[in-house]
Every structure is written in structure tokens, then in C-alpha cells.
PDBQT receptor file of N, H, CA, C and O in Angstrom, charges set to zero:
ATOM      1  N   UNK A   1      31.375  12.736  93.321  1.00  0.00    +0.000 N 
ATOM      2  CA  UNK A   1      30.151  12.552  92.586  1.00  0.00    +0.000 C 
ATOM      3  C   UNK A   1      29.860  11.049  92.520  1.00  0.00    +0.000 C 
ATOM      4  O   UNK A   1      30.838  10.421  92.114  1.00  0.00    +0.000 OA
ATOM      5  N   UNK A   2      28.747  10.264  92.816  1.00  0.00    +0.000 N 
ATOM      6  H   UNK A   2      27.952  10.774  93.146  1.00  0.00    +0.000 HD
ATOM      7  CA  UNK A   2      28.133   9.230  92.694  1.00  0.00    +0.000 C 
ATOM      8  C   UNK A   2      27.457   9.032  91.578  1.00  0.00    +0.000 C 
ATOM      9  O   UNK A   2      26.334   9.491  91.372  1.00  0.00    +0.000 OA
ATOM     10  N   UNK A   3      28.374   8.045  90.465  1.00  0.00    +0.000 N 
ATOM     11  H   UNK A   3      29.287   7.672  90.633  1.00  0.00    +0.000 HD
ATOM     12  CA  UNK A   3      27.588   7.565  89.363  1.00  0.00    +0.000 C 
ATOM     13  C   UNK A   3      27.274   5.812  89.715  1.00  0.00    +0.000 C 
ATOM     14  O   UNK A   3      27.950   4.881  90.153  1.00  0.00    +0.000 OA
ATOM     15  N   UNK A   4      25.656   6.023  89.178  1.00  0.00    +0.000 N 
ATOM     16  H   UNK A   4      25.107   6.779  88.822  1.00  0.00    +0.000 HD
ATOM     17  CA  UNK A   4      25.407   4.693  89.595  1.00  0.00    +0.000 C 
ATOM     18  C   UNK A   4      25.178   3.868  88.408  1.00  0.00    +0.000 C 
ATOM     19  O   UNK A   4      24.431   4.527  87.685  1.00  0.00    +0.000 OA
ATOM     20  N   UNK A   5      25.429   2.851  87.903  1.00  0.00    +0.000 N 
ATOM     21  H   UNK A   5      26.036   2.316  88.490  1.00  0.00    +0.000 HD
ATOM     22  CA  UNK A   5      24.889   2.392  87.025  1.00  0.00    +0.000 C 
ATOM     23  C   UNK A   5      23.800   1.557  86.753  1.00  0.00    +0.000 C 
ATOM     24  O   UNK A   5      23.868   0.534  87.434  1.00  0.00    +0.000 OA
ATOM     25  N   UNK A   6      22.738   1.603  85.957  1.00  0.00    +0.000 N 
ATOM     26  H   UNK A   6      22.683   2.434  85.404  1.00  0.00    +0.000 HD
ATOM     27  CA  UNK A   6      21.664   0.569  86.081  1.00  0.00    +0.000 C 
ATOM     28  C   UNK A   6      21.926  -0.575  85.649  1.00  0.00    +0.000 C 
ATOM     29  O   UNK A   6      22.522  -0.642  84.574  1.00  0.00    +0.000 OA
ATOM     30  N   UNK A   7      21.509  -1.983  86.453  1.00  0.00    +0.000 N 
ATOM     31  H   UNK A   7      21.024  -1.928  87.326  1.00  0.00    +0.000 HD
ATOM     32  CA  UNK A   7      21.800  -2.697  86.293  1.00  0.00    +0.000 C 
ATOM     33  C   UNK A   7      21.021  -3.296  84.969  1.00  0.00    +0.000 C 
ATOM     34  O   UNK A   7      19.848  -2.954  84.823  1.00  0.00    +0.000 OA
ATOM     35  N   UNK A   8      21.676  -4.255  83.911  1.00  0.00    +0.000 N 
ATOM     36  H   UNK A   8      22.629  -4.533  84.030  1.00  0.00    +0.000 HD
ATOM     37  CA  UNK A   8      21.617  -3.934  82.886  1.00  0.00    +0.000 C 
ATOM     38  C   UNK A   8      20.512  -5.433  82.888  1.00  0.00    +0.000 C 
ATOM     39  O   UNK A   8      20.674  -6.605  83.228  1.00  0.00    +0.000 OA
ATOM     40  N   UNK A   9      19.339  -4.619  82.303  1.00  0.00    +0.000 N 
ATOM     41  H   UNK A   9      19.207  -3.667  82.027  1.00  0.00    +0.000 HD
ATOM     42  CA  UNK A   9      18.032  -6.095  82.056  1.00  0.00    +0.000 C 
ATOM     43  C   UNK A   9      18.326  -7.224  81.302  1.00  0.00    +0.000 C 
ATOM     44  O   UNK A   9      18.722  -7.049  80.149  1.00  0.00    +0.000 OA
ATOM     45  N   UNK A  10      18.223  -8.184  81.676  1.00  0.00    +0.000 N 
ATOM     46  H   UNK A  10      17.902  -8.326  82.612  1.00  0.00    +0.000 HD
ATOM     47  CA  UNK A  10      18.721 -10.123  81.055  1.00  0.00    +0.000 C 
ATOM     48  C   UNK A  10      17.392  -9.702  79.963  1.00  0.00    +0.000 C 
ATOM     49  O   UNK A  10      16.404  -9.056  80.312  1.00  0.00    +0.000 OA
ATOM     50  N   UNK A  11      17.619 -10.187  78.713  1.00  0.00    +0.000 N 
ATOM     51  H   UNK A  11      18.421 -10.712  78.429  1.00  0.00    +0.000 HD
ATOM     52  CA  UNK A  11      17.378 -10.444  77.837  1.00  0.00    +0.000 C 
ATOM     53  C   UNK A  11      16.540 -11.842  78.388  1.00  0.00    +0.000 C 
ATOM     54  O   UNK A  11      16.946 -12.816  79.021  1.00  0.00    +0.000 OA
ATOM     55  N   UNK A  12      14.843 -11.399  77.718  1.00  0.00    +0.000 N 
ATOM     56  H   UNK A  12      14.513 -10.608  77.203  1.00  0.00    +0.000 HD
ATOM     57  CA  UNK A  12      13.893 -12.633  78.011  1.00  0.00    +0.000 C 
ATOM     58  C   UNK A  12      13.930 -13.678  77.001  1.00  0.00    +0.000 C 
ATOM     59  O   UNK A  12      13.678 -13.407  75.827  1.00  0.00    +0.000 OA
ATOM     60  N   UNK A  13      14.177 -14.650  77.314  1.00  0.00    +0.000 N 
ATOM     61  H   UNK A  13      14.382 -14.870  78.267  1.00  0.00    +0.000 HD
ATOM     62  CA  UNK A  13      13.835 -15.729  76.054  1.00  0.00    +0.000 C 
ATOM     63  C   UNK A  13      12.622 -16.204  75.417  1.00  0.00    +0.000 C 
ATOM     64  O   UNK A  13      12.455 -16.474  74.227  1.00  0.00    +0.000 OA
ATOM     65  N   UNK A  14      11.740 -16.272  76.450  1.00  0.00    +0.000 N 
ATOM     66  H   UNK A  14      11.876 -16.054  77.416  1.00  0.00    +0.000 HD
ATOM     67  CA  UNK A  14      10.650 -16.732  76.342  1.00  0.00    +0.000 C 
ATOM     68  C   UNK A  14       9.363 -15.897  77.766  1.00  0.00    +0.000 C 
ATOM     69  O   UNK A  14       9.496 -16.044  78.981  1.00  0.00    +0.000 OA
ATOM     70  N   UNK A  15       8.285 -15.115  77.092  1.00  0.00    +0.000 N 
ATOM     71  H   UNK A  15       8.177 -14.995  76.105  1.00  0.00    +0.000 HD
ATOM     72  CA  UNK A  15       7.534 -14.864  77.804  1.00  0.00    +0.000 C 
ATOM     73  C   UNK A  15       5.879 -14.819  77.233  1.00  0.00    +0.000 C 
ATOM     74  O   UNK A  15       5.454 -14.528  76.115  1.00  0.00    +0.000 OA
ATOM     75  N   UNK A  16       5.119 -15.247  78.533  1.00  0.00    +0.000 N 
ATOM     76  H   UNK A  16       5.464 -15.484  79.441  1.00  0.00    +0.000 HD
ATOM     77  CA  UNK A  16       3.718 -15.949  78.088  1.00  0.00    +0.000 C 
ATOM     78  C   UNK A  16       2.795 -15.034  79.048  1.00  0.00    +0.000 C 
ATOM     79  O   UNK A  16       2.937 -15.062  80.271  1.00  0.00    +0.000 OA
ATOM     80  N   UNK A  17       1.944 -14.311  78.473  1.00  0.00    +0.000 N 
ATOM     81  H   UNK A  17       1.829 -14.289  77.480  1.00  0.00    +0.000 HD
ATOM     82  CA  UNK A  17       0.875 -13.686  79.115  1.00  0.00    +0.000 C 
ATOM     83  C   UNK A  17      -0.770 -14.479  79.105  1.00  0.00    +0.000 C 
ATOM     84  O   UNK A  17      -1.177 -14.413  77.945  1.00  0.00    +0.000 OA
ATOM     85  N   UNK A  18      -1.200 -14.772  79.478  1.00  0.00    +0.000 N 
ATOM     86  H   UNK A  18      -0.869 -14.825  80.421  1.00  0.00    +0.000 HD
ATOM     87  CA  UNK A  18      -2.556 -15.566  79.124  1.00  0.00    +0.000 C 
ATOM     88  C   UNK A  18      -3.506 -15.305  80.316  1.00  0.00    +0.000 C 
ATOM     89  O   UNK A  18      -3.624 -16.363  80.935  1.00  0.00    +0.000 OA
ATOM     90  N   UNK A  19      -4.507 -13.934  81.099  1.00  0.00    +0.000 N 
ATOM     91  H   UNK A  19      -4.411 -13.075  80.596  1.00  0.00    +0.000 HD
ATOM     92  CA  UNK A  19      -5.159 -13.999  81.531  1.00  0.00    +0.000 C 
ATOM     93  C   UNK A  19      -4.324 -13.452  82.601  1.00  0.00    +0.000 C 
ATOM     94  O   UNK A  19      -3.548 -12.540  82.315  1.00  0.00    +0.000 OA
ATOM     95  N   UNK A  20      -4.399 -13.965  83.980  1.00  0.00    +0.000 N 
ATOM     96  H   UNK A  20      -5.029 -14.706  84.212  1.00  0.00    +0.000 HD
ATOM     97  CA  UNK A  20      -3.726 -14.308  85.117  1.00  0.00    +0.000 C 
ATOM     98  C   UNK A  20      -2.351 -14.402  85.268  1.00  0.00    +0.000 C 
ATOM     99  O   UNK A  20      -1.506 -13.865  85.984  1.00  0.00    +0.000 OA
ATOM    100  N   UNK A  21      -2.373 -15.498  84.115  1.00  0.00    +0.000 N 
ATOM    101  H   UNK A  21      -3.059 -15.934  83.533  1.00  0.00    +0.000 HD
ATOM    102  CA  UNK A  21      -1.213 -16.279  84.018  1.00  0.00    +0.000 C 
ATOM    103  C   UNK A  21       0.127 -15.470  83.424  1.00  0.00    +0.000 C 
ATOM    104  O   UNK A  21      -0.154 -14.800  82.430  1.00  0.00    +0.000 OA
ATOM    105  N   UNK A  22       1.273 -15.413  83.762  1.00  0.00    +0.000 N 
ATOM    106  H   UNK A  22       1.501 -15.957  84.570  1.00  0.00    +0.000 HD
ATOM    107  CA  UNK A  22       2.459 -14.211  83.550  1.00  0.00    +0.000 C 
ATOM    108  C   UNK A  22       3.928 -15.333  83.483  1.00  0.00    +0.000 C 
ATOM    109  O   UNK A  22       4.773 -15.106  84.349  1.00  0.00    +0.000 OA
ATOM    110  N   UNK A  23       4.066 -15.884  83.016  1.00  0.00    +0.000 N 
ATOM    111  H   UNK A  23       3.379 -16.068  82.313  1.00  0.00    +0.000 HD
ATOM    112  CA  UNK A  23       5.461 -17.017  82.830  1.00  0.00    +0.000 C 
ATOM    113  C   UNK A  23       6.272 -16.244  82.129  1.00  0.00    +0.000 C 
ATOM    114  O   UNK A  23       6.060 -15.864  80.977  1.00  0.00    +0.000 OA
ATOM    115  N   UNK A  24       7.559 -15.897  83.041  1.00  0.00    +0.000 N 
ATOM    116  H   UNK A  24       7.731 -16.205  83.976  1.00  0.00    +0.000 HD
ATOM    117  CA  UNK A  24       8.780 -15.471  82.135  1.00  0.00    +0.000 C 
ATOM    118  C   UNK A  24       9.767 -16.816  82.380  1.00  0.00    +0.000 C 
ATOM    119  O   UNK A  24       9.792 -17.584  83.342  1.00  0.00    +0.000 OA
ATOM    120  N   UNK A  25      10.527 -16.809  81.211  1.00  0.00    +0.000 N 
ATOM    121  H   UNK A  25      10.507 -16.185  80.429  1.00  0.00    +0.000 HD
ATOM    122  CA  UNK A  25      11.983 -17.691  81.389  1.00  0.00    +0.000 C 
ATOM    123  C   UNK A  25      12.544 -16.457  80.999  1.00  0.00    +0.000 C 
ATOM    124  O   UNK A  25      12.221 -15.651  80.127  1.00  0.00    +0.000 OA
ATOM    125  N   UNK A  26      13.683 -16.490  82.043  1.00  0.00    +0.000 N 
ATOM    126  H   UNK A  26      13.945 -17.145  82.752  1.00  0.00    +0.000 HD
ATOM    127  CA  UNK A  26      15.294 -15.437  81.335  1.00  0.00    +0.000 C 
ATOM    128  C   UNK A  26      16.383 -16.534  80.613  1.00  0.00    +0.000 C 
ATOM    129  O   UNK A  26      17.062 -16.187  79.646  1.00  0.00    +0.000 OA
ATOM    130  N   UNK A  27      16.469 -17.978  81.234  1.00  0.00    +0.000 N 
ATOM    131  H   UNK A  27      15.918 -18.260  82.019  1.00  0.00    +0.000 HD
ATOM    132  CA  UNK A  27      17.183 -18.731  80.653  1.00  0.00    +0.000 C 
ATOM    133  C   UNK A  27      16.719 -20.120  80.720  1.00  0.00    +0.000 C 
ATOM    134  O   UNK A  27      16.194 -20.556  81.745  1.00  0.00    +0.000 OA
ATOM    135  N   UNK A  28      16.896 -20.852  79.640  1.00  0.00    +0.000 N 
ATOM    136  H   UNK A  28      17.322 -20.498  78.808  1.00  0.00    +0.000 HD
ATOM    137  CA  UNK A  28      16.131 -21.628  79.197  1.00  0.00    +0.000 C 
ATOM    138  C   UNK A  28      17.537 -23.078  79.528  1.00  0.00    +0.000 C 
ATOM    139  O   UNK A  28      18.611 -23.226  78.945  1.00  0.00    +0.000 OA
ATOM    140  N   UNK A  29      16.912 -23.927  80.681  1.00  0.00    +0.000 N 
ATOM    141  H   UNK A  29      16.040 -23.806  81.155  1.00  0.00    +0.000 HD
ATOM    142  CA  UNK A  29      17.727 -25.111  81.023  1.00  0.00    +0.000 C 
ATOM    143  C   UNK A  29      18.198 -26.061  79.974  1.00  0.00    +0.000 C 
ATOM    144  O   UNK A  29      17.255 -26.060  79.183  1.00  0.00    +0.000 OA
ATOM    145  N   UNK A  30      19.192 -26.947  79.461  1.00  0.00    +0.000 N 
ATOM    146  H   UNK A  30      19.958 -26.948  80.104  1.00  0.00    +0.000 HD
ATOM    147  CA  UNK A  30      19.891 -27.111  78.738  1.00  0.00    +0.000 C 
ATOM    148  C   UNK A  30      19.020 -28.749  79.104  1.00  0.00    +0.000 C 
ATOM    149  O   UNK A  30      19.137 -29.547  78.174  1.00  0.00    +0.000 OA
ATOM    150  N   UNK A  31      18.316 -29.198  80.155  1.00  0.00    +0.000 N 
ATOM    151  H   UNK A  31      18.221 -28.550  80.910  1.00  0.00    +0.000 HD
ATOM    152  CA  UNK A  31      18.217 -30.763  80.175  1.00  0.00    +0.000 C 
ATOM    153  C   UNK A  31      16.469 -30.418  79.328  1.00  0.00    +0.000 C 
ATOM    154  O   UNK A  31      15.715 -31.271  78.857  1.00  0.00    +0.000 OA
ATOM    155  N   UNK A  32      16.309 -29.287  79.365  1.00  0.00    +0.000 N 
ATOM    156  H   UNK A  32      16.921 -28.594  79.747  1.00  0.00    +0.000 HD
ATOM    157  CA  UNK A  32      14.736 -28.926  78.657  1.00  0.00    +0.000 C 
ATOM    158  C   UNK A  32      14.797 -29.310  77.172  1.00  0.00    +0.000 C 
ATOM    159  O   UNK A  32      14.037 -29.992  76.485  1.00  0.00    +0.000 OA
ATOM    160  N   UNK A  33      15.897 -28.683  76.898  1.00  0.00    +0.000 N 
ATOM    161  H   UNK A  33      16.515 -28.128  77.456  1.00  0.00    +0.000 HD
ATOM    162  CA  UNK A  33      16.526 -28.412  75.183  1.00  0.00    +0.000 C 
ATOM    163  C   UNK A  33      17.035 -30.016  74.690  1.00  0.00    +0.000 C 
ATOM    164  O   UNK A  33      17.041 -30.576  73.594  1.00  0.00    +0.000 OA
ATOM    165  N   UNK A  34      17.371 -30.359  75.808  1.00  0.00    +0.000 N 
ATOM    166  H   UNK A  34      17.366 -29.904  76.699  1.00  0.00    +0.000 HD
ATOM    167  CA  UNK A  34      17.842 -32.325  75.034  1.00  0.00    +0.000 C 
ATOM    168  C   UNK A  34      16.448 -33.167  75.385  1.00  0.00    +0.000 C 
ATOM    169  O   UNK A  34      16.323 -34.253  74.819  1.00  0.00    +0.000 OA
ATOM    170  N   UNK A  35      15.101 -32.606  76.534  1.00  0.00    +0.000 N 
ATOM    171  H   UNK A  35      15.202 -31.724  76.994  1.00  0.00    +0.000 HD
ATOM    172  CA  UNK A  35      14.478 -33.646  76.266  1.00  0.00    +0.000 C 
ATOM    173  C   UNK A  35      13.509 -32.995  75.544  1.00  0.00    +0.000 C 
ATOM    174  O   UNK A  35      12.427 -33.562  75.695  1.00  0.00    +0.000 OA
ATOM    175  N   UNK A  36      13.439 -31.882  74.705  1.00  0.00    +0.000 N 
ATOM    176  H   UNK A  36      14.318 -31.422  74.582  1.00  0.00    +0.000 HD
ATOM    177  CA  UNK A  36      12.724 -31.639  73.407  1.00  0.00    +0.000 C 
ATOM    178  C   UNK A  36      13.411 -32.174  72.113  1.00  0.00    +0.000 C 
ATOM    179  O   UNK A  36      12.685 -32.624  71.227  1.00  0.00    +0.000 OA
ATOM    180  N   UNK A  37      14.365 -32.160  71.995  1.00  0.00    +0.000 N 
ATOM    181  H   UNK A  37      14.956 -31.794  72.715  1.00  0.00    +0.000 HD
ATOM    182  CA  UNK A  37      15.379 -32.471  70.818  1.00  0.00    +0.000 C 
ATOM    183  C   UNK A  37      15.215 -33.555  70.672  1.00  0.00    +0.000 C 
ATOM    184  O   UNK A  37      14.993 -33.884  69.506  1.00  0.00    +0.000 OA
ATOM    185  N   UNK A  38      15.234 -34.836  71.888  1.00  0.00    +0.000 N 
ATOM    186  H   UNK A  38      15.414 -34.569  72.835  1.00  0.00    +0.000 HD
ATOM    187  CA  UNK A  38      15.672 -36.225  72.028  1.00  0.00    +0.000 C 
ATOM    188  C   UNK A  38      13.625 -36.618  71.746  1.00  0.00    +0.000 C 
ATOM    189  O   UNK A  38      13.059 -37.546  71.167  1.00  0.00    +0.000 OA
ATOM    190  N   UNK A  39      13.362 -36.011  72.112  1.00  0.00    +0.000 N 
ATOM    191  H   UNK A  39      13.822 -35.258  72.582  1.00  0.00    +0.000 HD
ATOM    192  CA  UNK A  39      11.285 -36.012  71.729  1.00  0.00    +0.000 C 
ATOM    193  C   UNK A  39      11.008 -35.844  70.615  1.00  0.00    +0.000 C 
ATOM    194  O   UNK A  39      10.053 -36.500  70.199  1.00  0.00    +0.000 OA
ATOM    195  N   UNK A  40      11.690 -34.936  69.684  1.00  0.00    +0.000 N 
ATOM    196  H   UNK A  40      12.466 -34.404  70.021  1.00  0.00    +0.000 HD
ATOM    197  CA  UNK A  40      11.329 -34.433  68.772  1.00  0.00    +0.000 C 
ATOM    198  C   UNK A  40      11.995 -35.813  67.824  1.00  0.00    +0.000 C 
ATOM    199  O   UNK A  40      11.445 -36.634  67.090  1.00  0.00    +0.000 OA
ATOM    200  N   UNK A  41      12.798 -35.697  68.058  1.00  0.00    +0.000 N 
ATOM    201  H   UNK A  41      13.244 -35.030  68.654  1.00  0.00    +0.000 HD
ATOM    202  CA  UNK A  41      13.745 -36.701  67.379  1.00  0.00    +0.000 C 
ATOM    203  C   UNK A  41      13.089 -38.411  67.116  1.00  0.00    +0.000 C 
ATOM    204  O   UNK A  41      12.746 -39.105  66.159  1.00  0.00    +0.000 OA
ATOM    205  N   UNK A  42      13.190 -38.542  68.754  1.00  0.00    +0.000 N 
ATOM    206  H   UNK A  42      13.468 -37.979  69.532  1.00  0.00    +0.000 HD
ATOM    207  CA  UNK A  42      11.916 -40.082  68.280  1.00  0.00    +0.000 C 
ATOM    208  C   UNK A  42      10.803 -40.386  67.920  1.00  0.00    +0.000 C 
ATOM    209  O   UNK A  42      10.353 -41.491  67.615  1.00  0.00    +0.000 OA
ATOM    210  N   UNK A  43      10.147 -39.012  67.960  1.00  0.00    +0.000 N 
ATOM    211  H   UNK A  43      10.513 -38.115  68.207  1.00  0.00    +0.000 HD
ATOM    212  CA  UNK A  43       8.421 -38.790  67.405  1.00  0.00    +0.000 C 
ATOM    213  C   UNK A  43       8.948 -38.595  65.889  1.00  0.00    +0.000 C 
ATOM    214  O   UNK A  43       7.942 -38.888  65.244  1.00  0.00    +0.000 OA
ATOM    215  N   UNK A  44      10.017 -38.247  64.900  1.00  0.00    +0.000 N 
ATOM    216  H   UNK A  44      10.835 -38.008  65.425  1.00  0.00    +0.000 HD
ATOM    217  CA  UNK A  44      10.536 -38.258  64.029  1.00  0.00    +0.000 C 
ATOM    218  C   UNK A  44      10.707 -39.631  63.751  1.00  0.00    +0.000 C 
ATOM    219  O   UNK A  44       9.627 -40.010  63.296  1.00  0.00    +0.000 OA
ATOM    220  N   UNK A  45      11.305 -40.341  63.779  1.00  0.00    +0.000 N 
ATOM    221  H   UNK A  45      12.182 -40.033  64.148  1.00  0.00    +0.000 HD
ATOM    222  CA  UNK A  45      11.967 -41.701  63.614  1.00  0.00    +0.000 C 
ATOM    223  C   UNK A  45      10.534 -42.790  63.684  1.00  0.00    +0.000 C 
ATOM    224  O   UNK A  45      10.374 -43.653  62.821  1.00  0.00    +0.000 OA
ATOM    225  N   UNK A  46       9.496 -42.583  64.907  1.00  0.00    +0.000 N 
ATOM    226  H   UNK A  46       9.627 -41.882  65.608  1.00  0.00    +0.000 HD
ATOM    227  CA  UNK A  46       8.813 -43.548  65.053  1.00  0.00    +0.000 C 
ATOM    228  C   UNK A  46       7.305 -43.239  63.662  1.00  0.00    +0.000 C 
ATOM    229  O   UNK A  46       6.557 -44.193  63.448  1.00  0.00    +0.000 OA
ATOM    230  N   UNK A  47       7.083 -41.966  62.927  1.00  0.00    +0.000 N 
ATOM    231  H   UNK A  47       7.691 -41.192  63.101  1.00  0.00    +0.000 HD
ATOM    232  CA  UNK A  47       6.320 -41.117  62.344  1.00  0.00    +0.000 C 
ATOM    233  C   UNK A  47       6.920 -41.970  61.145  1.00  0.00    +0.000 C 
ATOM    234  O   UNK A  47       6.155 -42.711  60.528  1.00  0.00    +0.000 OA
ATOM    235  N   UNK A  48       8.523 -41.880  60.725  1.00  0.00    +0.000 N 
ATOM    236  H   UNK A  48       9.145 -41.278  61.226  1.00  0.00    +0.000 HD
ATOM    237  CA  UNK A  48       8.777 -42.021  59.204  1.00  0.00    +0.000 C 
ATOM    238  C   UNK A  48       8.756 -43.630  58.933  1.00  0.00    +0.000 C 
ATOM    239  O   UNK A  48       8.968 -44.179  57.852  1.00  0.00    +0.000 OA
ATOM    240  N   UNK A  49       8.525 -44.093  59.867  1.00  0.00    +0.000 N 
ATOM    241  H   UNK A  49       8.352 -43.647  60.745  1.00  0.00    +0.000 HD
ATOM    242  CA  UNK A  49       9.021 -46.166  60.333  1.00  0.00    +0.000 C 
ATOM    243  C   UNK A  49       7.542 -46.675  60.039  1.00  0.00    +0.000 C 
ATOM    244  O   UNK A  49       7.313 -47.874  59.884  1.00  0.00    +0.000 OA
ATOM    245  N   UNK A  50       6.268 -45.422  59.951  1.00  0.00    +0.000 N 
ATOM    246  H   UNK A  50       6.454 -44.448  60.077  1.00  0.00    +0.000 HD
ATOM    247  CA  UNK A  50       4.845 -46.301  60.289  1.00  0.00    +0.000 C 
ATOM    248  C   UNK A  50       4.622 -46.779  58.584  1.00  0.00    +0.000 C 
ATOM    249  O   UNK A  50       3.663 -47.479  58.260  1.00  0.00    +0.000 OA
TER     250      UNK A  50
């Protein structure tokens, strides 16, 4: 007997429908996450300094 198993769907992180437009991420790059953090961070610092 042939049991097959389905291969099991990646969990989406992030998905954007807009028109046309269909953007999935399944995994979200780690140099994305430090240059939002490291952005977020100096738009922080340069915001509380004015």
C-alpha cells in the first residue's frame, strides 16, 4: 500500500494582495530585520535629540 504524505505548507509571514499585485514572503531575511531595527532605532535617537 502507498501512503503518501502531503507535503506540509510553510507558514506565511507576511502576505500582500493589492490589485494585480500578489507578494508573499514565507521567510523574512535577517539583514531586512537589522536594517529596520538599526532605522528604526536612529530615526528614534535623531527624533528625541531635536
Amino acid at each position: 500500500m502507498d501512503k503518501r504524505v502531503e507535503p506540509s505548507r510553510t507558514q506565511l509571514q507576511f502576505e500582500l494582495r493589492c490589485g494585480g499585485l500578489h507578494v508573499i514572503i514565507h521567510r523574512v531575511p535577517v539583514w531586512l530585520i537589522t536594517l529596520v531595527t538599526t532605522a528604526t532605532g536612529t530615526g528614534a535617537a535623531w527624533w528625541t535629540s531635536r
